[in-house]
C-alpha positions in Angstrom: 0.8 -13.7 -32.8 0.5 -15.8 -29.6 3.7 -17.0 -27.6 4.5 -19.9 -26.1 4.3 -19.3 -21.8 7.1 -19.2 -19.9 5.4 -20.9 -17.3 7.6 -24.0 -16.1 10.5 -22.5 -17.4 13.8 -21.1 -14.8 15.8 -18.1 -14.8 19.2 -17.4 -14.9 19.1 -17.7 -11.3 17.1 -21.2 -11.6 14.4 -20.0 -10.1 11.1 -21.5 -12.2 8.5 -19.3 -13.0 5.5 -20.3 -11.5 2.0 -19.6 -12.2 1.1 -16.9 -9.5 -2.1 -18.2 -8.3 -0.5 -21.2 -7.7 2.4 -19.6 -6.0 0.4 -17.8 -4.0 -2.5 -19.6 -3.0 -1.5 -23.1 -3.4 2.2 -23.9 -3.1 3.6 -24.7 0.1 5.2 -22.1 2.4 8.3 -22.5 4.9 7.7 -20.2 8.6 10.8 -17.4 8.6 11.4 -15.3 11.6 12.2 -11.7 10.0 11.7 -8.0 10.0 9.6 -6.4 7.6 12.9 -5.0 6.0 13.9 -8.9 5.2 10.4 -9.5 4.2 10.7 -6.7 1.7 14.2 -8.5 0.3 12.6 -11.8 0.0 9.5 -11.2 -2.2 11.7 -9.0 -4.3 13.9 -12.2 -4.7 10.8 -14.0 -5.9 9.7 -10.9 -7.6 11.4 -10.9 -10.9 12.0 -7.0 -10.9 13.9 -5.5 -13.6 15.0 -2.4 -12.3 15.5 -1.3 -8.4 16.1 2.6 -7.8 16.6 3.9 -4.3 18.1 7.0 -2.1 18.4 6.0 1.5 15.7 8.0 3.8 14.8 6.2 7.4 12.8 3.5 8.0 13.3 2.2 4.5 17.4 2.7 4.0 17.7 -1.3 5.4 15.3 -2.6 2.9 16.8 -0.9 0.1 20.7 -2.1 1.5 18.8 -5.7 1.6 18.3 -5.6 -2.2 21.1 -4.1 -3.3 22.3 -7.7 -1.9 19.9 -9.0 -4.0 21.1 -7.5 -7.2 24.7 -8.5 -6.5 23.5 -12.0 -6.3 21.5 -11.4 -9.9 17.7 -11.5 -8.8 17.5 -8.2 -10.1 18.5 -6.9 -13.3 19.5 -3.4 -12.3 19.6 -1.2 -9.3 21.4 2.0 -8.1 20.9 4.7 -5.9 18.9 7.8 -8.1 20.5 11.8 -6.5 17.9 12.7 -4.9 14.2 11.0 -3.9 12.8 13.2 -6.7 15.1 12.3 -8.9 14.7 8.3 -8.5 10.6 9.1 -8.7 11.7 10.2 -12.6 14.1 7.4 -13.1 11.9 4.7 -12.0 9.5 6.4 -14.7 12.2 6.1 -17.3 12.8 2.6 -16.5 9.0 2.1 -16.5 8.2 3.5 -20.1 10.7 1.5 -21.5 9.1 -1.5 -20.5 10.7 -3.1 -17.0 9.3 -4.3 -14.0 10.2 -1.2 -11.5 10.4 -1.1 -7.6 11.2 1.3 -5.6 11.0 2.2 -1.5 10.5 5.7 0.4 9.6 7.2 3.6 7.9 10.2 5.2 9.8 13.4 3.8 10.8 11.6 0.8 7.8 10.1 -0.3 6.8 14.0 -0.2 10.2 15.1 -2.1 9.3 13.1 -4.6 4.9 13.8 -4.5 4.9 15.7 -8.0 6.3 12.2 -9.9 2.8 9.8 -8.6 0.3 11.5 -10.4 2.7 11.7 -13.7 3.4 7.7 -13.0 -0.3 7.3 -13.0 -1.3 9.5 -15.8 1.3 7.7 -17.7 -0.1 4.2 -16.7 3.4 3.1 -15.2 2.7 0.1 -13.3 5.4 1.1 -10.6 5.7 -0.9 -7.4 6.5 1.6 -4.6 6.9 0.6 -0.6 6.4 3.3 1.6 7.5 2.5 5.2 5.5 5.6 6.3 7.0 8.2 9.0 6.2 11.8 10.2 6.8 14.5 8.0 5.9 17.2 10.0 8.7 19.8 11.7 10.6 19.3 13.9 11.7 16.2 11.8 10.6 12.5 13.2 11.8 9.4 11.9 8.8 7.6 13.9 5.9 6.1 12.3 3.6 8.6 11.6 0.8 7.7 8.3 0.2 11.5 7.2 1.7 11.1 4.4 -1.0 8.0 2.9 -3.3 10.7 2.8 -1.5 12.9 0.4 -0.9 9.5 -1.8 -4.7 8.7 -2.2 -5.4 11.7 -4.4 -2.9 10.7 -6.8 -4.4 8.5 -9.5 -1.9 5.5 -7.4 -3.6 2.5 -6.1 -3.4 2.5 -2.4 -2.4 -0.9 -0.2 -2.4 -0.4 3.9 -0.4 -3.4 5.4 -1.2 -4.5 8.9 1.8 -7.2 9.3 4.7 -8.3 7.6 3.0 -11.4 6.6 0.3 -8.5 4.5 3.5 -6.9 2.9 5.1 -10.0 1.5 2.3 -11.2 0.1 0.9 -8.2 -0.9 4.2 -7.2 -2.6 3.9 -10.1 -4.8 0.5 -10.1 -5.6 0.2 -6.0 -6.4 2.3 -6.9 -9.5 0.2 -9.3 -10.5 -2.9 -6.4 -9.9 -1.2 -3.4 -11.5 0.2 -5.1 -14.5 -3.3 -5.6 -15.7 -4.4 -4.5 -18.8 -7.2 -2.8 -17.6 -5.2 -1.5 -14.5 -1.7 -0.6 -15.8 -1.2 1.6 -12.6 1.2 2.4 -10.3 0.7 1.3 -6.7 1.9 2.9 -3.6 2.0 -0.3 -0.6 2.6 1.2 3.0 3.4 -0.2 5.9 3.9 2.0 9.3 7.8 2.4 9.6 9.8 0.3 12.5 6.4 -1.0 13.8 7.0 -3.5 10.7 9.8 -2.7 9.4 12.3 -3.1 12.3 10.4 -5.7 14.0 10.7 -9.5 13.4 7.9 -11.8 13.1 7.1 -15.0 11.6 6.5 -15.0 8.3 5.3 -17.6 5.9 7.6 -17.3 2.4 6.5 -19.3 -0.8 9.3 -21.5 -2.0 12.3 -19.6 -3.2 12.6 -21.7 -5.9 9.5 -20.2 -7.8 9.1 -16.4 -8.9 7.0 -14.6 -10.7 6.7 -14.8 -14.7 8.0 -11.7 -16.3 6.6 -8.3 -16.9 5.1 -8.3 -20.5 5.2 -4.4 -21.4 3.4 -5.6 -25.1 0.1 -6.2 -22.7 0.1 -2.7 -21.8 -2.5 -0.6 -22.3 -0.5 2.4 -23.8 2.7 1.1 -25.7 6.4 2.2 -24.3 8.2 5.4 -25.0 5.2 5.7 -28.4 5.5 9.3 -29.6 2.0 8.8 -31.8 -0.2 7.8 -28.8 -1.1 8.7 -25.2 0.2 9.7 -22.5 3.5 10.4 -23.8 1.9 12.2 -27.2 0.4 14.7 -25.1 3.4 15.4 -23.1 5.2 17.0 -26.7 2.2 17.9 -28.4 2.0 21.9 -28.4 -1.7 21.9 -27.5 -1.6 20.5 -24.5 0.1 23.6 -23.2 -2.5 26.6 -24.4 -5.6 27.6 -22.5 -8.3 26.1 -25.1 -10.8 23.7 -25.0 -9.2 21.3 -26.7 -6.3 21.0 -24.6 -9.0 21.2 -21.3 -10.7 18.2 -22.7 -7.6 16.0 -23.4 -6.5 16.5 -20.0 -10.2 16.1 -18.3 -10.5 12.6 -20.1 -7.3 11.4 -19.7 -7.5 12.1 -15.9 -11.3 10.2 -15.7 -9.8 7.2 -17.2 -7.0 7.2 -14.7 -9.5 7.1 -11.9 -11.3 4.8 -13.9 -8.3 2.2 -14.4 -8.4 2.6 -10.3 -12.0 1.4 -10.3 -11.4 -1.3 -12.4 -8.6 -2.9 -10.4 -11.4 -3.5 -7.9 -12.3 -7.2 -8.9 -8.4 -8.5 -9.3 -7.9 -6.7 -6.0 -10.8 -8.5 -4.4 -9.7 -11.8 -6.1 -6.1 -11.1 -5.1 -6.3 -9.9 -1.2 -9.6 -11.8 -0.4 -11.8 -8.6 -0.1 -10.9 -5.1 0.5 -11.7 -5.2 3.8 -12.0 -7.9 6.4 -15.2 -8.0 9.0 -14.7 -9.7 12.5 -18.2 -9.7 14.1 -19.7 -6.8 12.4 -23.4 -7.3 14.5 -21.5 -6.0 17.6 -22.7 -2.3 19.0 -19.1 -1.1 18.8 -17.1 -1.6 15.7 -12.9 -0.6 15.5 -12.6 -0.4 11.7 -8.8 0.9 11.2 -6.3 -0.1 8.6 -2.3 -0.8 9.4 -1.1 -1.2 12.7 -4.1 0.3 14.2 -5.8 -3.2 13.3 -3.5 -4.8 15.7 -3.5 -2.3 18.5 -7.3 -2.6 18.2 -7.3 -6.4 18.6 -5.7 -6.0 21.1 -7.9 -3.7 22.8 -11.0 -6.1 21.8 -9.2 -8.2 23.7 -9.3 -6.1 27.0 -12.8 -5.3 26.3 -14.0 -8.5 25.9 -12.9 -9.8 29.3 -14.9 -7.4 30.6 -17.7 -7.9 28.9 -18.0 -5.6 25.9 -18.8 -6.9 22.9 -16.8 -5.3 20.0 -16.2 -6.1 16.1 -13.3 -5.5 14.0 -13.2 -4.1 10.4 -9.6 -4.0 8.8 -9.8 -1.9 5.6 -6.4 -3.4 3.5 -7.1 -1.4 0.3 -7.5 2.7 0.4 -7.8 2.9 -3.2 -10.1 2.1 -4.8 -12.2 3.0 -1.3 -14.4 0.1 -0.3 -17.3 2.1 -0.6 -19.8 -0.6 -0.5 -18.1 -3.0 1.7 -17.8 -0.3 4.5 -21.0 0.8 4.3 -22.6 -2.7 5.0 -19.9 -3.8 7.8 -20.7 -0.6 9.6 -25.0 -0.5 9.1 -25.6 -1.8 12.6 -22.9 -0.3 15.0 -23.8 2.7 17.0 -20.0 3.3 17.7 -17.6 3.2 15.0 -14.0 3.8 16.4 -11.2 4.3 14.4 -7.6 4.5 16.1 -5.1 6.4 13.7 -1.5 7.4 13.7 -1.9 10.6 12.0 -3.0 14.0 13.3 -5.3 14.7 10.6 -7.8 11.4 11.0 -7.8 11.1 7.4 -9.4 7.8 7.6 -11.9 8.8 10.0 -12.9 11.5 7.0 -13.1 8.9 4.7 -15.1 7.0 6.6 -17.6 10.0 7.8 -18.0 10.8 3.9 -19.2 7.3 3.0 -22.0 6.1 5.5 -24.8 7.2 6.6 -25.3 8.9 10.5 -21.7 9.6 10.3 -21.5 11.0 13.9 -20.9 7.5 14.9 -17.3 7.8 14.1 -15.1 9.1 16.2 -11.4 7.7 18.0 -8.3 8.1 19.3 -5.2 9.5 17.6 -1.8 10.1 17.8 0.8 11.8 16.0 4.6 12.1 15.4 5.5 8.9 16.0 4.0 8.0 19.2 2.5 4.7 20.0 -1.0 3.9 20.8 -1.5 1.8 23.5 -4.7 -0.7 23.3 -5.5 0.7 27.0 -6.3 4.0 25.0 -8.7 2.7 22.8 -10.6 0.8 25.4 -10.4 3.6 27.4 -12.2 5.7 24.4 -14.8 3.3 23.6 -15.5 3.2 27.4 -16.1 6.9 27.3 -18.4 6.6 24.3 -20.3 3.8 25.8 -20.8 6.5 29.1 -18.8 3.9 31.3 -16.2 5.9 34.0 -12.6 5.3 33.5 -9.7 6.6 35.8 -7.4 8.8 33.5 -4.1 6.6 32.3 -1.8 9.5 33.4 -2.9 9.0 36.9 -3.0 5.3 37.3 -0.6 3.6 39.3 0.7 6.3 41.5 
């Protein structure tokens, strides 16, 4: 039985809800100077989240203060602080099979508290909105950026969002609901940001009007129907079966765990049609190409900067989505560079990996990296592509003595 839109209508706040395309792409949008912490409290405003769970864990602590302001102003319908990171991970579940729009923010040693809950979100097909303002997790304990943690998140069934500025993470917030509350998605979505290089520092930021928000979650569109006992996922969590070694219960679990990946595949197009691409390409003919994702993207532009006054010729590739992987749209940005540098803020390279495992003469890849929280200057990443383009540099720990 079909039922009439909401569209046009207001909230209790007065807020109207808006058609999101229009919202996003065409209505008009007033210049804010804030941190990424703000930024997170102002498209949660326009958001129309049901339920907010947080536990306090540094970079993200601010963020989730911010909308606990929001809910005492009544944007939100719920929020409190879960006992533990693990245990919000299960109560944003609960809130999520019962049919509400769920956010939630971590960070670094939290985010990995609370790992066992993302693949049970996305088996379950919880479309659960998670920000994580990524910082090291390695011992001795950081609370500086540090993006390890993204790569334990990408084998988790979760779609994957890498934001570069806080301009990416408002907008991105906004629109993942919009992706992950697809039919044919119904997925959770993990967007990450690198701690205090976005969160803690203010730029300008264009916000749609706060008058308009979102249109609310309709749990009757998902794919797998809330808290049903007689269908899956939540059948096959009290069916006995699933428990004993026997073919059955090894088939149940192998299909159910294709389709997830498959629901990640399928959130390609509205991700494409959402973020403009996957990736975006900045000269891709040039020799030398910095593809990176997050802050990296800016650190390298402004290292193409540097370069380019003297000369060298370099493109940019910013990958924005980790999963799905642009498979495709990698390979052809990358098909004519001979040097493929990718600056990281990780000591694994996991993206570098990725990379090497999707195109072809992979030794092309290599780049800088750093780890624990430190910063990567742009000088270090000309300095690199300088070395691999045989040029002689003077080493940055003697200059200016």
């Amino acid at each position: 039985m079909a039922t009439q839109s909401v569209i046009g209508t207001k909230n209790k706040k007065g807020q109207v809800f808006a058609d999101p395309w229009h919202m996003m792409n065409e209505a008009p949008r007033t210049p804010c100077f804030f941190t990424g912490s703000e930024v997170i409290k102002e498209a949660i405003r326009r958001a129309n989240v049901d339920v907010m769970i947080a536990y306090p864990i540094t970079p993200q602590s601010e963020a989730a203060a911010l909308i606990g302001e929001l809910f005492a102003e009544g944007y939100i319908g719920d929020y409190f602080r879960g006992e533990s990171e693990f245990a919000v991970m299960g109560q944003c579940a609960g809130a999520a099979f019962g049919g509400a729009r769920v956010f939630t923010t971590t960070a670094g040693p939290g985010t990995m508290r609370a790992m066992e809950n993302f693949p049970m979100w996305a088996g379950a097909r919880l479309p659960i909105q998670m920000i994580v303002t990524c910082r090291g997790i390695n011992s001795p304990l950081s609370i500086q950026p540090d993006t390890l943690e993204i790569s334990y998140l990408m084998n988790t069934g979760m779609l994957v969002w890498h934001a570069e500025s806080a301009q990416d993470f408002y907008d991105w917030m906004l629109k993942g609901f919009m992706v992950t509350e697809e039919p044919d998605v119904h997925l959770p979505l993990a967007l990450c940001c690198d701690g205090f290089f976005v969160t803690h520092t203010k730029d300008m930021v264009n916000l749609t009007p706060v008058d308009m928000c979102l249109p609310p979650y309709d749990p009757y569109r998902a794919p797998v129907p809330c808290m049903d006992m007689e269908c899956p996922p939540v059948r096959m969590m009290r069916d006995p079966f699933v428990m004993k070694s026997n073919y059955i219960s090894y088939a149940t679990h192998a299909s159910w765990q294709q389709e997830i990946w498959a629901a990640a595949e399928r959130s390609r197009k509205h991700t494409i049609a959402w973020l403009d691409g996957l990736i975006e390409v900045e000269n891709p003919d040039a020799d030398v190409l910095l593809v990176a994702s997050g802050t990296a993207v800016s650190q390298g532009r402004e290292a193409k900067v540097l370069l380019e006054e003297e000369g060298i010729e370099v493109g940019i590739v910013k990958i924005k989505v980790l999963r799905p992987w642009p498979h495709e749209e990698i390979r052809e940005a990358t098909k004519n560079a001979k040097h493929i540098i990718v600056p990281e803020f990780n000591v694994t390279g996991w993206l570098a990996k990725e990379i090497r495992a999707t195109i072809p003469n992979s030794e092309r890849v290599t780049g800088p990296r750093v780890c624990g929280g430190m910063t990567m200057p742009p000088e270090i990443i000309v300095e690199h592509i300088k070395g691999a383009l045989g040029i002689k540099v003077a080493a940055m720990a003697g200059r200016g003595s």
